[in-house]
PASEBA-1860 file (N, C-alpha, C; in nm, 3 decimals):
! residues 78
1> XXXXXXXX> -0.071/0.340/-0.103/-0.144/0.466/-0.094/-0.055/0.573/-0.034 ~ -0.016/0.549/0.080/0.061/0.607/0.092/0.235/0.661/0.071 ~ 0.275/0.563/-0.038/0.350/0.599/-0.144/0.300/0.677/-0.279 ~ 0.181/0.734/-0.283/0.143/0.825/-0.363/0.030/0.764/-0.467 ~ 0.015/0.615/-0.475/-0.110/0.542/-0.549/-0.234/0.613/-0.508 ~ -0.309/0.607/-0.639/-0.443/0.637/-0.640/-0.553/0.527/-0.628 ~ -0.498/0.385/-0.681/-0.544/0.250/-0.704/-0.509/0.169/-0.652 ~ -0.508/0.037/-0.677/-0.425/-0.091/-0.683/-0.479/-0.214/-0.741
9> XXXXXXXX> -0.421/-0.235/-0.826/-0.476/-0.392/-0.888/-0.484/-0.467/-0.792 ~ -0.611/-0.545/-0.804/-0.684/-0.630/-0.669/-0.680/-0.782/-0.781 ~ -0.710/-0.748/-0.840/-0.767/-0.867/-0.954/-0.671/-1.011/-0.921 ~ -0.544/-0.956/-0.978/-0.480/-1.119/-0.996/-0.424/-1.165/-0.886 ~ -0.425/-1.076/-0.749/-0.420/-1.163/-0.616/-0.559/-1.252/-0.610 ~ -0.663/-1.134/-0.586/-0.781/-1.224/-0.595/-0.821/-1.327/-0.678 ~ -0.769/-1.353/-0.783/-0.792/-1.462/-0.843/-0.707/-1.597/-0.789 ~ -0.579/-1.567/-0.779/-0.486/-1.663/-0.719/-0.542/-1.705/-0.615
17> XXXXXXXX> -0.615/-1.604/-0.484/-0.688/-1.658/-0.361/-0.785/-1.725/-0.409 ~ -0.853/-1.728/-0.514/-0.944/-1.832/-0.533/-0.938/-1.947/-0.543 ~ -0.870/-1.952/-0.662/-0.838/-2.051/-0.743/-0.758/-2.161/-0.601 ~ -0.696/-2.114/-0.532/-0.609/-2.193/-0.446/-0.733/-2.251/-0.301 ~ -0.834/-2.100/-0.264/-0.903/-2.153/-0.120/-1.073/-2.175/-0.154 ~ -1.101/-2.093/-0.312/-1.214/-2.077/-0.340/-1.247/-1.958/-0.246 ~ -1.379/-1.955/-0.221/-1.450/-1.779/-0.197/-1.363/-1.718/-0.046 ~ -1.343/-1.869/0.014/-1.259/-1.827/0.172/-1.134/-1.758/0.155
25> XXXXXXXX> -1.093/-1.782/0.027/-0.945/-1.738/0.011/-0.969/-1.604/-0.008 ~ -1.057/-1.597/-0.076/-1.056/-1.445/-0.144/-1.116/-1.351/-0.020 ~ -1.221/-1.439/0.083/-1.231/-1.326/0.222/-1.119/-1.336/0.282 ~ -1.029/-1.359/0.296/-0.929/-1.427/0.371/-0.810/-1.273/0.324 ~ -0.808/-1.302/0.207/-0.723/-1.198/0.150/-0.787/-1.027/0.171 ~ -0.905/-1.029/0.103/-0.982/-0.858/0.190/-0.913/-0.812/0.341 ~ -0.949/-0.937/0.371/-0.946/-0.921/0.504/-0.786/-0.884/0.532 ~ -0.690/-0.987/0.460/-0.587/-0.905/0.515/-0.574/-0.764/0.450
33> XXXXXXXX> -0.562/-0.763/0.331/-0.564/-0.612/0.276/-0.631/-0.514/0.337 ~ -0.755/-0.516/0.379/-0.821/-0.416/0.505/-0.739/-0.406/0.673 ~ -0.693/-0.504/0.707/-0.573/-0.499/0.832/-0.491/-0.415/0.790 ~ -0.417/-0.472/0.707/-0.273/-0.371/0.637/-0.297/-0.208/0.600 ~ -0.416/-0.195/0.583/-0.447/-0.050/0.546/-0.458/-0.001/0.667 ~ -0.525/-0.068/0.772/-0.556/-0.029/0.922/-0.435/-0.008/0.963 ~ -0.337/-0.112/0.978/-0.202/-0.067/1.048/-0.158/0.056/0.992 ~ -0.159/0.085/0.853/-0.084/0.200/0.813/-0.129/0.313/0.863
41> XXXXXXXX> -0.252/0.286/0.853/-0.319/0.420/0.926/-0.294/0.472/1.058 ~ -0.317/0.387/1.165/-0.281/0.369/1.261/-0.105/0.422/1.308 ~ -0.033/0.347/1.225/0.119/0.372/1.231/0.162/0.544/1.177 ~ 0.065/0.612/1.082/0.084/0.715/1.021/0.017/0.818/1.081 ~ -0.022/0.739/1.189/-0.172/0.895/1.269/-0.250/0.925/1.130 ~ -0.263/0.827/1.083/-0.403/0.896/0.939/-0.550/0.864/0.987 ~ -0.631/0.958/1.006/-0.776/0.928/1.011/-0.874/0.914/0.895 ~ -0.784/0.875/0.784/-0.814/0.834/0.684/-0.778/0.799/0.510
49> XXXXXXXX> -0.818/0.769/0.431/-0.703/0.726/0.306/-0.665/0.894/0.255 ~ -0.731/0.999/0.282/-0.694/1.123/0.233/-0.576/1.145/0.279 ~ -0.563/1.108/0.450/-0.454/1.190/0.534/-0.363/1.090/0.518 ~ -0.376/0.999/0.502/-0.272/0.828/0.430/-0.195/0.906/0.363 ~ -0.248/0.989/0.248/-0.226/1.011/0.104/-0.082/1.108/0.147 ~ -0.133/1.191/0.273/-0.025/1.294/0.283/0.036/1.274/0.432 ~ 0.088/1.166/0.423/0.180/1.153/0.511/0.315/1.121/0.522 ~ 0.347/1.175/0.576/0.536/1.136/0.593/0.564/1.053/0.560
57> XXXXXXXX> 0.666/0.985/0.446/0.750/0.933/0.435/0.887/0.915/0.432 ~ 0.933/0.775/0.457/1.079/0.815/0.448/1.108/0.676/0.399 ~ 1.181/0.678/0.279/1.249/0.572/0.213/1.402/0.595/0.234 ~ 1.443/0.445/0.246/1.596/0.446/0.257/1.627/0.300/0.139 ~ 1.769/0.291/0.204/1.815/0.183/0.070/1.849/0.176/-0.036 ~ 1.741/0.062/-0.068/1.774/0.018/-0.213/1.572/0.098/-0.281 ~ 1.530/0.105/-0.198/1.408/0.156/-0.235/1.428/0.291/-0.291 ~ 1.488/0.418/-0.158/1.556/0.524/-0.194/1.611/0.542/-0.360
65> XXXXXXXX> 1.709/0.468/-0.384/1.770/0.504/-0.487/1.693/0.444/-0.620 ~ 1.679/0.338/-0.588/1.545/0.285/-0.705/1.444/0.454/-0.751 ~ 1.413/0.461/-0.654/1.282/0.611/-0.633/1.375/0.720/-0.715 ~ 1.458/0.722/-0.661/1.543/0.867/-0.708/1.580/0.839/-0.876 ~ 1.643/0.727/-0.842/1.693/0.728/-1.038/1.555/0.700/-1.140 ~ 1.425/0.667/-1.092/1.319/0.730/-1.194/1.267/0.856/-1.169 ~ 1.347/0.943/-1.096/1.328/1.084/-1.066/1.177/1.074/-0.967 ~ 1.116/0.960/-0.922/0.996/0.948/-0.849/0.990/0.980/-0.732
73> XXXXXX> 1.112/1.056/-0.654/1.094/1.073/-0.513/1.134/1.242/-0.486 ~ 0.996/1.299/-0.465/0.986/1.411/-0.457/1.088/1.464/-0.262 ~ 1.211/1.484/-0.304/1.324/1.545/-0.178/1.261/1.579/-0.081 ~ 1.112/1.643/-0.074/1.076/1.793/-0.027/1.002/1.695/0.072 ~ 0.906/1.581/0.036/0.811/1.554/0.098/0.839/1.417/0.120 ~ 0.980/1.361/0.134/1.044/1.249/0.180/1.032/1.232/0.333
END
């Protein structure tokens, strides 16, 4: 999300959590996916997925240049 997603395919994790823990797997997995959104938030000062949406980033690396050579990393708001 806060790499600029509007979505995210949930489906074929959640299925894999099934198939492997049945229904526990698949709370198991929410649950982390709802943590992970919390930390980001938390880590980004966002009070929410809007302010997620527009928050600072900064890519380096191999991510960086990946981003840049599909022209996907807007300089301005890096």
């Amino acid at each position: 999300i806060a790499a600029g997603a509007d979505m995210v395919g949930f489906a074929r994790p959640a299925l894999y959590a099934f198939l492997k823990k049945g229904t526990d797997g698949v709370t198991a997995l929410i649950k982390c996916f709802k943590q992970e959104l919390k930390t980001a938030m938390l880590l980004t000062g966002s009070k929410n997925v809007t302010a997620l949406q527009r928050a600072t980033r900064v890519y380096t690396g191999e991510l960086h240049q990946w981003l840049s050579a599909y022209g996907w990393l807007d300089e301005g708001k890096q």
